[in-house]
Rosetta silent file (secondary structure, phi, psi, omega in degrees, C-alpha in Angstrom):
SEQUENCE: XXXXXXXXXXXXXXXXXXXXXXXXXXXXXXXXXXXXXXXXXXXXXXXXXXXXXXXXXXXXXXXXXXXXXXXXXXXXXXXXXXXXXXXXXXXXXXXXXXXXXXXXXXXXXXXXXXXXXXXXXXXXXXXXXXXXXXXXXXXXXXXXXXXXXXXXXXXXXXXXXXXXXXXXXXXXXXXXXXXXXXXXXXXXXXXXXXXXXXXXXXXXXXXXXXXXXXXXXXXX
SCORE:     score description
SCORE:     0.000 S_00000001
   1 L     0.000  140.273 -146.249   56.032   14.448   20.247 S_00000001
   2 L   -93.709 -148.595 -175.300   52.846   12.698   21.939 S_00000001
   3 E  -119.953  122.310  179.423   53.704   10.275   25.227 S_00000001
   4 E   -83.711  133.915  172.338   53.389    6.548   24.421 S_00000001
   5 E  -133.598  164.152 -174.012   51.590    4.479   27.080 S_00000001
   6 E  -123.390  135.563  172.606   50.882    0.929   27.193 S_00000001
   7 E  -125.668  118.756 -164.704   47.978   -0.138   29.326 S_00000001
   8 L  -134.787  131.926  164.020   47.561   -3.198   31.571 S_00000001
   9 L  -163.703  169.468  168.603   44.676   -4.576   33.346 S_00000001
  10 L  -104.784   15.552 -168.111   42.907   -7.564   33.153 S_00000001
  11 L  -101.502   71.641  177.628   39.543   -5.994   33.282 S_00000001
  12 H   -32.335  -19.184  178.630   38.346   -4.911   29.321 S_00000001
  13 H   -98.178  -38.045  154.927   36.211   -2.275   30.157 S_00000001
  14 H   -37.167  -59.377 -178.121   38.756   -0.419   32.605 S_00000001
  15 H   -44.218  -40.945 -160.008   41.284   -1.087   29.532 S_00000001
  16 H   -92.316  -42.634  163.099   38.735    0.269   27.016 S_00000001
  17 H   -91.079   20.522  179.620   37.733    3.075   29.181 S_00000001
  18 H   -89.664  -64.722 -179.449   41.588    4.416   29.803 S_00000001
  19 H   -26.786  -77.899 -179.010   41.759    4.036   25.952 S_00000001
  20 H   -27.176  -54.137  174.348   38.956    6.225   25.480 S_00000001
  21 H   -70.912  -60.691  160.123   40.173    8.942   27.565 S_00000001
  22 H   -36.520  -65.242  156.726   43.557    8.775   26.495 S_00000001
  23 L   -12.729  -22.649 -154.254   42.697    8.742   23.001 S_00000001
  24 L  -129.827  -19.035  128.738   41.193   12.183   23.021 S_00000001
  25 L   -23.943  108.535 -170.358   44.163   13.514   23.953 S_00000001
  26 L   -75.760  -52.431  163.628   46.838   14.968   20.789 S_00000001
  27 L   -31.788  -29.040 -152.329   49.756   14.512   23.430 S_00000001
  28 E  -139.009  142.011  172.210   49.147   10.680   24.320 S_00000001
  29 E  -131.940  122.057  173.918   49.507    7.306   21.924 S_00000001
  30 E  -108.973   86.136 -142.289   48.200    5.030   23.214 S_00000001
  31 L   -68.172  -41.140 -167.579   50.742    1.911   22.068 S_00000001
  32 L  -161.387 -149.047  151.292   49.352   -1.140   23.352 S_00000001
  33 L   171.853  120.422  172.031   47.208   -2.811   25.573 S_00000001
  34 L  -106.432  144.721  170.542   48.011   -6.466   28.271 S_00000001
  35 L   -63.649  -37.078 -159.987   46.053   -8.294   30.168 S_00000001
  36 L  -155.034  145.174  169.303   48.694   -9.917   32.407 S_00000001
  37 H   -42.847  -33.732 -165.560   51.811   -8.768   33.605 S_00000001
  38 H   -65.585  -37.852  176.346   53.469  -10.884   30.921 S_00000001
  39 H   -74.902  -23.163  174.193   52.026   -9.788   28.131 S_00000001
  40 H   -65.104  -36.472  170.774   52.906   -6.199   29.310 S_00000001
  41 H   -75.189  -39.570  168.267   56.347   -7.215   29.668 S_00000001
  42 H   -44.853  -71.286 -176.250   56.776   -8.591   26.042 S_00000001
  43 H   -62.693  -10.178  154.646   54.746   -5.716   24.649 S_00000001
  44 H   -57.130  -36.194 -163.376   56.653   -3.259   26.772 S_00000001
  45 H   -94.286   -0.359  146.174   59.842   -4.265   25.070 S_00000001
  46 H   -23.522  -67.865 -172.331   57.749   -4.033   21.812 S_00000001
  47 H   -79.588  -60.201 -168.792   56.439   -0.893   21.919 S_00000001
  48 L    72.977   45.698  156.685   58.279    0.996   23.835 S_00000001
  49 L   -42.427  156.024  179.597   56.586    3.075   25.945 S_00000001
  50 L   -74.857  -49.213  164.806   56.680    5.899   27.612 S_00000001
  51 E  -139.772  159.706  178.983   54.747    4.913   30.790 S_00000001
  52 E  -134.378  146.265 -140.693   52.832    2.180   31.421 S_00000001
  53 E  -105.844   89.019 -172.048   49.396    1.903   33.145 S_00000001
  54 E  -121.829   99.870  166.294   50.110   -1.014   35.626 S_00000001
  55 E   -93.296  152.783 -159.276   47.316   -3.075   37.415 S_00000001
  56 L   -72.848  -49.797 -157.892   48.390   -5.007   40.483 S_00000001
  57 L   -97.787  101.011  159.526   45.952   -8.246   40.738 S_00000001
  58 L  -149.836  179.066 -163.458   45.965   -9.999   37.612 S_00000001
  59 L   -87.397  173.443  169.985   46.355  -13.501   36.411 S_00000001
  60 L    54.853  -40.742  150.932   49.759  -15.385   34.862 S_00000001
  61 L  -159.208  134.342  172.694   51.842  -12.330   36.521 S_00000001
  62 L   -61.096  178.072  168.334   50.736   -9.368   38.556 S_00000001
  63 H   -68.726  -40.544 -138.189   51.646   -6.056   38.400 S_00000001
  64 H   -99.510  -50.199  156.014   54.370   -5.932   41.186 S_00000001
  65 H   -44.730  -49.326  174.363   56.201   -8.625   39.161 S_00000001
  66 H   -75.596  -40.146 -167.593   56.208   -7.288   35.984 S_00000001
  67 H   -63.420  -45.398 -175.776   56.802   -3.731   37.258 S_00000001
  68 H   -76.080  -15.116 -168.110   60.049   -5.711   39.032 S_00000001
  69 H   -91.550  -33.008 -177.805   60.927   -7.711   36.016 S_00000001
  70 H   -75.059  -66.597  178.885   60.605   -4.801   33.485 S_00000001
  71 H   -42.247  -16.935  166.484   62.647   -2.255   35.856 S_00000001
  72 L   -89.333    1.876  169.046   65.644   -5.340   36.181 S_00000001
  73 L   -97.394   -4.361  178.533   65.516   -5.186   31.911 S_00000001
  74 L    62.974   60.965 -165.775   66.116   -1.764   32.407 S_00000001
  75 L   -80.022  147.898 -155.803   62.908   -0.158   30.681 S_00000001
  76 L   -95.031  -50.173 -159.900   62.828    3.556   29.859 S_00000001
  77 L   -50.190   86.464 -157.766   59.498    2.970   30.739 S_00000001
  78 E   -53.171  154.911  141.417   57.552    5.251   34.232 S_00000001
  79 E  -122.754  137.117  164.358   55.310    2.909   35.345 S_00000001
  80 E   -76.884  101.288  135.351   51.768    3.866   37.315 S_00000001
  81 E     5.902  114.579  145.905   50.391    1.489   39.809 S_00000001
  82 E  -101.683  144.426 -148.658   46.639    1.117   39.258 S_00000001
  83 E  -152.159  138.473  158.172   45.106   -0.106   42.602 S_00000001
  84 L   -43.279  -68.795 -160.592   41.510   -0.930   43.626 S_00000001
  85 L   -93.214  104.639  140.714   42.076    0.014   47.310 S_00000001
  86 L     1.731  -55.137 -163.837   43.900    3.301   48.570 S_00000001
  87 L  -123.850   45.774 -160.640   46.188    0.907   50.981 S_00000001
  88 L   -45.767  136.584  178.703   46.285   -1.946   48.558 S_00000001
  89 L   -94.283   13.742  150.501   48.790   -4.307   50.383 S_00000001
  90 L   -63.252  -61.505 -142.829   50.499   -4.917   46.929 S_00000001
  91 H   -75.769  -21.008 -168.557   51.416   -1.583   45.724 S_00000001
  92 H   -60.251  -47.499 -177.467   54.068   -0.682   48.569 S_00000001
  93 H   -43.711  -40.035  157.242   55.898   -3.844   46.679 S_00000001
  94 H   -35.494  -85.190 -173.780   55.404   -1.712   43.502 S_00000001
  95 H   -37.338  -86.019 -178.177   56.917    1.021   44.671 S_00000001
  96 L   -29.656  -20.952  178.146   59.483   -0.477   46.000 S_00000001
  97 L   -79.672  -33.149 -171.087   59.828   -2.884   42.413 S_00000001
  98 L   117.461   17.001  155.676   60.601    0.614   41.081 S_00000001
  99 L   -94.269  163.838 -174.906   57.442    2.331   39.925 S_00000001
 100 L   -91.676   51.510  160.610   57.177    5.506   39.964 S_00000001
 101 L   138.352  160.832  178.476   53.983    6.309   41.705 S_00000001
 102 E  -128.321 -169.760 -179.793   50.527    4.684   41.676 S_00000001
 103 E  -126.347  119.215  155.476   46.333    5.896   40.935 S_00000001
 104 E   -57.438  173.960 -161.770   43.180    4.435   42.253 S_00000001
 105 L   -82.052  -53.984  176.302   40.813    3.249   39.456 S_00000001
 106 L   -51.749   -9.265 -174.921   38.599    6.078   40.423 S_00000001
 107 L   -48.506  128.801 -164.357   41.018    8.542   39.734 S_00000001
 108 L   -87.460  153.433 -161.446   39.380   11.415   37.378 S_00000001
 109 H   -72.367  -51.626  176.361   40.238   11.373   33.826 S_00000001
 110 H   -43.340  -20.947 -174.608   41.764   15.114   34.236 S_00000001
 111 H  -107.580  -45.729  159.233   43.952   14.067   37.249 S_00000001
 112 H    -6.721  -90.986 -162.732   44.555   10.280   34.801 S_00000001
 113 H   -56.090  -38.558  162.459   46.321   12.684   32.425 S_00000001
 114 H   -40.757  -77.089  178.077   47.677   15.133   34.875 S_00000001
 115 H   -60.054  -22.378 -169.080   49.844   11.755   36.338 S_00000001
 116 H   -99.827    1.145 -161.728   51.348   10.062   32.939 S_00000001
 117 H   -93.456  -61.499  160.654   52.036   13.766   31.703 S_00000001
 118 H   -13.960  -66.683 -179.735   53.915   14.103   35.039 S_00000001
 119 L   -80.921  -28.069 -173.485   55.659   10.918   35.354 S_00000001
 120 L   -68.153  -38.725  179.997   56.454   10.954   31.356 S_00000001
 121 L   -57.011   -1.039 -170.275   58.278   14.349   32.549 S_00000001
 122 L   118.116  -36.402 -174.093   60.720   12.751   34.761 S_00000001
 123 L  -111.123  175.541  178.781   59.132   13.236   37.951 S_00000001
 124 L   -90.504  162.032  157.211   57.109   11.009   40.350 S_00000001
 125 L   -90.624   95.004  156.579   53.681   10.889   41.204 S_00000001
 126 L  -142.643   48.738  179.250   53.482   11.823   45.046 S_00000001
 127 L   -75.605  -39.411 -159.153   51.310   14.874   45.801 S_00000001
 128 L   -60.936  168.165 -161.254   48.154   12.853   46.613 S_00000001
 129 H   -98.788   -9.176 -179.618   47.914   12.638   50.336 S_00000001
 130 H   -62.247  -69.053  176.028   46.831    8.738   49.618 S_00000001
 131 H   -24.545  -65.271  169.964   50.695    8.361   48.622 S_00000001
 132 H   -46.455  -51.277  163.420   51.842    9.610   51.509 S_00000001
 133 H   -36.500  -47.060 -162.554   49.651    6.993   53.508 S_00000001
 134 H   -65.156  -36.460  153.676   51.179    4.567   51.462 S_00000001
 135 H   -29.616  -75.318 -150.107   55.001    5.777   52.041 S_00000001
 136 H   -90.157  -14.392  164.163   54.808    5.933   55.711 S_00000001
 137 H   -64.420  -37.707 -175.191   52.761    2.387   55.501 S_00000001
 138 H   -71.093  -38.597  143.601   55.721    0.769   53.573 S_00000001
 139 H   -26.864  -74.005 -169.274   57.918    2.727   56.291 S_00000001
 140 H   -73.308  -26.776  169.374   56.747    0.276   59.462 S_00000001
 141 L   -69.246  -15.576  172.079   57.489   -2.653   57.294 S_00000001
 142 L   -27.946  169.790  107.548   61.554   -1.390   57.228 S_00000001
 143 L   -55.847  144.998  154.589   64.191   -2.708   59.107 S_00000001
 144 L   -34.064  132.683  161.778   66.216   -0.427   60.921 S_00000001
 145 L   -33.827   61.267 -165.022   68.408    1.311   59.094 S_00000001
 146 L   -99.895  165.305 -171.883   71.924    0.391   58.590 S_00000001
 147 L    56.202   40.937 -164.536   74.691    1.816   56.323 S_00000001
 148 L   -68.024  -57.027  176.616   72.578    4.952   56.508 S_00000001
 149 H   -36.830  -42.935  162.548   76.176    6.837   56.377 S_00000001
 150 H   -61.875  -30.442 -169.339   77.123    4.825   53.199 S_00000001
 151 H  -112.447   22.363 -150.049   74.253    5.647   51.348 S_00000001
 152 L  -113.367  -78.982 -162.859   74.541    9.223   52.662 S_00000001
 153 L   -50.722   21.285 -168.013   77.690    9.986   52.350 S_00000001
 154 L  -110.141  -41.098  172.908   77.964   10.759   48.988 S_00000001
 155 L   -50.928  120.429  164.195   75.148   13.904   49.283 S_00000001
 156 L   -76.378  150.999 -158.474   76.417   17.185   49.985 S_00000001
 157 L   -75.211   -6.950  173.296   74.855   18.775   52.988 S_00000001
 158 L   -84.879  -53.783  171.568   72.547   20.830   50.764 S_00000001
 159 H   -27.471  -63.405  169.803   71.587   17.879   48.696 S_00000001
 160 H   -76.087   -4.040  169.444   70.581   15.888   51.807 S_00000001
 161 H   -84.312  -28.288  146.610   68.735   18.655   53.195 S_00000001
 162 H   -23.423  -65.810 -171.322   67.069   18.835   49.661 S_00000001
 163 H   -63.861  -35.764 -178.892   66.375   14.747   50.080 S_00000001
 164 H   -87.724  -16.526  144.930   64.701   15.291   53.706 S_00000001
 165 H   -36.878  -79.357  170.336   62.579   17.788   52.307 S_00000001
 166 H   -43.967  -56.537  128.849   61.248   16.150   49.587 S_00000001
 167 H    45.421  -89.997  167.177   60.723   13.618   51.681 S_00000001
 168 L   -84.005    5.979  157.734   58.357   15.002   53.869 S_00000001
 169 L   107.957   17.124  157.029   56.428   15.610   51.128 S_00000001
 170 L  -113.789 -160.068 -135.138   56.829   18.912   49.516 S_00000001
 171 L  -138.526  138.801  171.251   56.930   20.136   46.089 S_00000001
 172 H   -37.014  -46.641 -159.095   60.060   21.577   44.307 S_00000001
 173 H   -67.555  -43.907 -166.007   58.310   25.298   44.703 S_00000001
 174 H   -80.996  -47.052  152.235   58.339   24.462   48.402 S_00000001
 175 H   -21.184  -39.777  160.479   61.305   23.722   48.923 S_00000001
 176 H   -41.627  -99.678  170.400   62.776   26.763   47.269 S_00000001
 177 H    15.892 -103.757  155.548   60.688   28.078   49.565 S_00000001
 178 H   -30.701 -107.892 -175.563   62.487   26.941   52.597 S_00000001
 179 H   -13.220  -44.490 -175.577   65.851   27.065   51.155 S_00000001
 180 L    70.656   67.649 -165.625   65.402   30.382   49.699 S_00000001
 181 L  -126.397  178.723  140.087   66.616   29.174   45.982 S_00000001
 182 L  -124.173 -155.950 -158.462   64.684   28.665   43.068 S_00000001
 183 H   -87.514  -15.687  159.534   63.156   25.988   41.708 S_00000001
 184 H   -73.919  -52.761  142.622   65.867   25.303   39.420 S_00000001
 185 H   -21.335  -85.899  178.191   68.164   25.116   41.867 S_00000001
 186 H   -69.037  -10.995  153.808   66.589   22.768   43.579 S_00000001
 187 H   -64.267  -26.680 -165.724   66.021   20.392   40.314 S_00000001
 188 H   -88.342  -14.319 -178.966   69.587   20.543   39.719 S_00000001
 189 H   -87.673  -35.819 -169.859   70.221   19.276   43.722 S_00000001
 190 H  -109.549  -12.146  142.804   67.759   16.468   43.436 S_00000001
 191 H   -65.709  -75.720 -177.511   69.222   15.127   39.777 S_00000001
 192 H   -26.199  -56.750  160.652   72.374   15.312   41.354 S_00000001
 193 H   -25.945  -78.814  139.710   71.098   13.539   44.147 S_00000001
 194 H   -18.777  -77.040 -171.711   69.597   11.057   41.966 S_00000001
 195 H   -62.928  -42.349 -171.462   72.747   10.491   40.030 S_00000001
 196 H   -65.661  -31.906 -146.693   74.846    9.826   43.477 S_00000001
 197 L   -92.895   10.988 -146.316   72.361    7.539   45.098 S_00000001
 198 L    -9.286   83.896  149.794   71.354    5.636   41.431 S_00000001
 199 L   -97.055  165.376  177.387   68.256    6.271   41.655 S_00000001
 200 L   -74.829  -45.108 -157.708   65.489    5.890   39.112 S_00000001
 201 L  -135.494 -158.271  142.516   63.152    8.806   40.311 S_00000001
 202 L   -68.320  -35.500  179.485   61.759   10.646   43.527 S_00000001
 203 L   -60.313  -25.450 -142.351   59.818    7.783   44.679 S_00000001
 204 L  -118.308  -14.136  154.921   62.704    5.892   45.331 S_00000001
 205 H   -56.321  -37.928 -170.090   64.395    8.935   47.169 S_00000001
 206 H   -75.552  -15.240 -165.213   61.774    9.025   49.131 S_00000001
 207 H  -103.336  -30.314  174.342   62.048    5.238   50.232 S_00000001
 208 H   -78.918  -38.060  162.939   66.044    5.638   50.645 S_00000001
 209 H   -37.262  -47.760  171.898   65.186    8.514   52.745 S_00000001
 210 H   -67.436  -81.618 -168.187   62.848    6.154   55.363 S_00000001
 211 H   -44.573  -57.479  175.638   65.162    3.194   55.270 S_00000001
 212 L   -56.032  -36.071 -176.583   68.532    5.644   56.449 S_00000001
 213 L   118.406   -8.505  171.682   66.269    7.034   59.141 S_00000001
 214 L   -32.610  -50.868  169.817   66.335   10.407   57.538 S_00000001
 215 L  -122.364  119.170  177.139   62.859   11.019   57.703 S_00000001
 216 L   -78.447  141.553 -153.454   61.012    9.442   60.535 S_00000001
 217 L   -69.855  116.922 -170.700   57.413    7.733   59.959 S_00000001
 218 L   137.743  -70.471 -158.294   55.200   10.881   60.528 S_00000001
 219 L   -38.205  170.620  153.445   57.504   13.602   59.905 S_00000001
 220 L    99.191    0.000    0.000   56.521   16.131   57.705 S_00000001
């Protein structure tokens, strides 16, 4: 069963080559293609994608709108960031609208596929160490942390030790790792996890993680 993606930019030849690339692929459908957030958002509930290919700066609605307007319609759909700029001062907004990870434009078609195969699986995109700038930039914009205990207290003591882990930025294997589990183990602690805190993904663990104060701007 391939992975449907939808792809928005406002650029045609970025659009055309992401087609291109996809396209060559047996796994990947490529579903659609918008211009403007808006049209992404129609054709998202169109199509129905799997993930969608989301650039920030475009005309009639950006990405960081439409990424928040599709995630409040409650879309199935990962979405990827696509971003110009490493420390774009949009995409934190993304994230935070409730995609699940972003790419720079430069981004190699093998690591391209590598992220929607990823994100179609369920998980986020945050290995690259640019994510992690971006994380602990979107950190110093926080407030302090209040009702950290509320949004805690649901998390079993492995489960948040799971969540400050992750966190900081390692990978299910490493964790295990630490913990001395496996890697199974530790999927079934960070669904769970998930499921308490309703979240969509990992990204958004990782940002409930900051905001309680769990993991301090750095750590890791």
């Amino acid at each position: 069963m391939s992975i449907r993606v939808l792809i928005c930019d406002d650029q045609p030849l970025v659009r055309a080559g992401f087609r291109t690339i996809l396209g060559s692929k047996r796994d990947i459908e490529v579903v659609g293609e918008a211009e403007n957030g808006a049209e992404a958002v129609a054709l998202a509930e169109r199509r129905r994608p799997d993930v969608i290919l989301m650039d920030i700066r475009m005309p009639v609605l950006d990405g960081v709108e439409a990424t928040r307007r599709l995630v409040a319609a409650g879309t199935p759909a990962r979405i990827l960031v696509l971003t110009t700029f490493d420390l774009d001062e949009y995409v934190h907004a993304a994230i935070r609208a409730g995609a699940s990870g972003f790419l720079l434009k430069d981004v190699t078609p093998a690591n391209l596929l590598e992220a929607i195969r990823i994100v179609a699986g369920g998980d986020a995109l945050l290995a690259p160490s640019v994510t992690r700038r971006l994380l602990e930039r979107f950190a110093t914009t926080l407030p302090p942390g209040e009702g950290s205990a509320a949004a805690l207290a649901e998390l079993t003591s492995r489960e948040t030790e799971v969540l400050r882990l992750l966190a900081s930025g390692m990978s299910n294997a490493e964790i295990a790792s630490e913990l001395v589990v496996s890697e199974a183990t530790v999927k079934t602690h960070i669904s769970s996890m998930l499921r308490k805190l309703g979240l969509r993904d990992r990204v958004q663990a990782v940002i409930v993680a900051y905001e309680t104060g769990l993991v301090k701007l750095g750590s890791g």
